[in-house]
N, C-alpha and C positions, 0 to 999 in steps of 0.2 A: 504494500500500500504506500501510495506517495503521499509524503506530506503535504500539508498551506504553501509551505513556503516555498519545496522545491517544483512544486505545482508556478508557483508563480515566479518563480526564477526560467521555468521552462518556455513559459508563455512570454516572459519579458524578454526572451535571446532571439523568440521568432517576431520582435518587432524590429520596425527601420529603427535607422539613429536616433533621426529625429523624435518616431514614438517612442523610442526610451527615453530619451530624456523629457520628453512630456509627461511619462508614468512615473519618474522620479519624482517630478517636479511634485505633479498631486498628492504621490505618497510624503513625501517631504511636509506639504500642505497639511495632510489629512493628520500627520501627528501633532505637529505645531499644535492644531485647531484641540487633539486630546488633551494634552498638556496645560491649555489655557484655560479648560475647562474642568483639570483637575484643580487648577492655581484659582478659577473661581468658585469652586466652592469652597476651598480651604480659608477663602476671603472672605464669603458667604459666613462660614461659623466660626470663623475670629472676629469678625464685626460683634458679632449677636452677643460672642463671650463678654467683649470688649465692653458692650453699650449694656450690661448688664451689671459690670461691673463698674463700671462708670455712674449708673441709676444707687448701686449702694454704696460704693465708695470702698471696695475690696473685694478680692476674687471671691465668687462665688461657692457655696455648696451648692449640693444639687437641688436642696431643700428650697433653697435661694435664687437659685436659678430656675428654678419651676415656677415659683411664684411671680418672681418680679419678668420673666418673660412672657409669662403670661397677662400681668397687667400691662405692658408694652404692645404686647400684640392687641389688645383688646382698644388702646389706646391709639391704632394706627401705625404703630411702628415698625419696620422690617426685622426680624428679629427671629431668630432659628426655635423651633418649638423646641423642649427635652426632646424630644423621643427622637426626633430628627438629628437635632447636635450631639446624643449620647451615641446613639446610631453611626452615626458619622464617625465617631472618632472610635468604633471598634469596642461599643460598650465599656467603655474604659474614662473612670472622669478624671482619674490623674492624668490620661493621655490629655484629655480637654484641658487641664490644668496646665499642660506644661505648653502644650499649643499657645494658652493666652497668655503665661509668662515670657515664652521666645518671641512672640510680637511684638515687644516692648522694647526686643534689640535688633528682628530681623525680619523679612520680608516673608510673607506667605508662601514665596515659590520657596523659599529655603524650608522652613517646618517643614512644606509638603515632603522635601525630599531626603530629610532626615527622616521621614515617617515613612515615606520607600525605602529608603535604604534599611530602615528595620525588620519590612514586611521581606525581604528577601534574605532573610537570617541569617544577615551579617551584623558584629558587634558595632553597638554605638562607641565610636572611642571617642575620647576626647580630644579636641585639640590639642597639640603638641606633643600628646604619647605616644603616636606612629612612630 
């Protein structure tokens, strides 16, 4: 049985030049467009952690953040329900916890990809210990 990919390495050798690098070009496209849509939702629920925390004036419980996102959303506000942002971060609120902490020093595409780089069961090291 042939794989996805050797499947489409097959079909990409029987194209002209030109259609290769048009099929690059889209594939190229089409991940960018993944990526940006993993980068916004990780923006998506560090907003919510963010303005929630911002509404009490310290990171959130969950107790806390059930509540007070809830009067936000009820209030009109964009703001990620529990079940959605616990959801998101793999059932895990220290993961949400450290999420809204690293925002404070680093960009959303960075979380996201210290958060891949964990799902692929490699160790988090620390800077400088490599």
């Amino acid at each position: 049985m042939t794989s996805g990919v050797e499947a489409l390495l097959v079909l990409h050798a029987a194209l002209t030049p030109e259609e290769q690098e048009d099929a690059f070009a889209l594939l190229r496209e089409r991940r960018i467009e993944t990526q940006s849509d993993a980068e916004r939702e990780m923006e998506r629920h560090v907003r919510s952690l963010r303005r929630v925390a911002e509404a009490i004036g310290h990171p959130p419980g969950v107790t806390e953040y059930r509540e007070v996102s809830q009067a936000l959303l009820a209030e009109g506000e964009e703001v990620e329900p529990f079940s959605r942002l616990y959801r998101y971060f793999g059932r895990s609120w220290a993961r949400a916890q450290e999420a809204l902490e690293l925002s404070g020093e680093t960009t959303t595409k960075a979380i996201e990809a210290r958060f891949a780089h964990r799902r692929l069961g490699k160790p988090d090291v620390p800077p400088g210990v490599r």
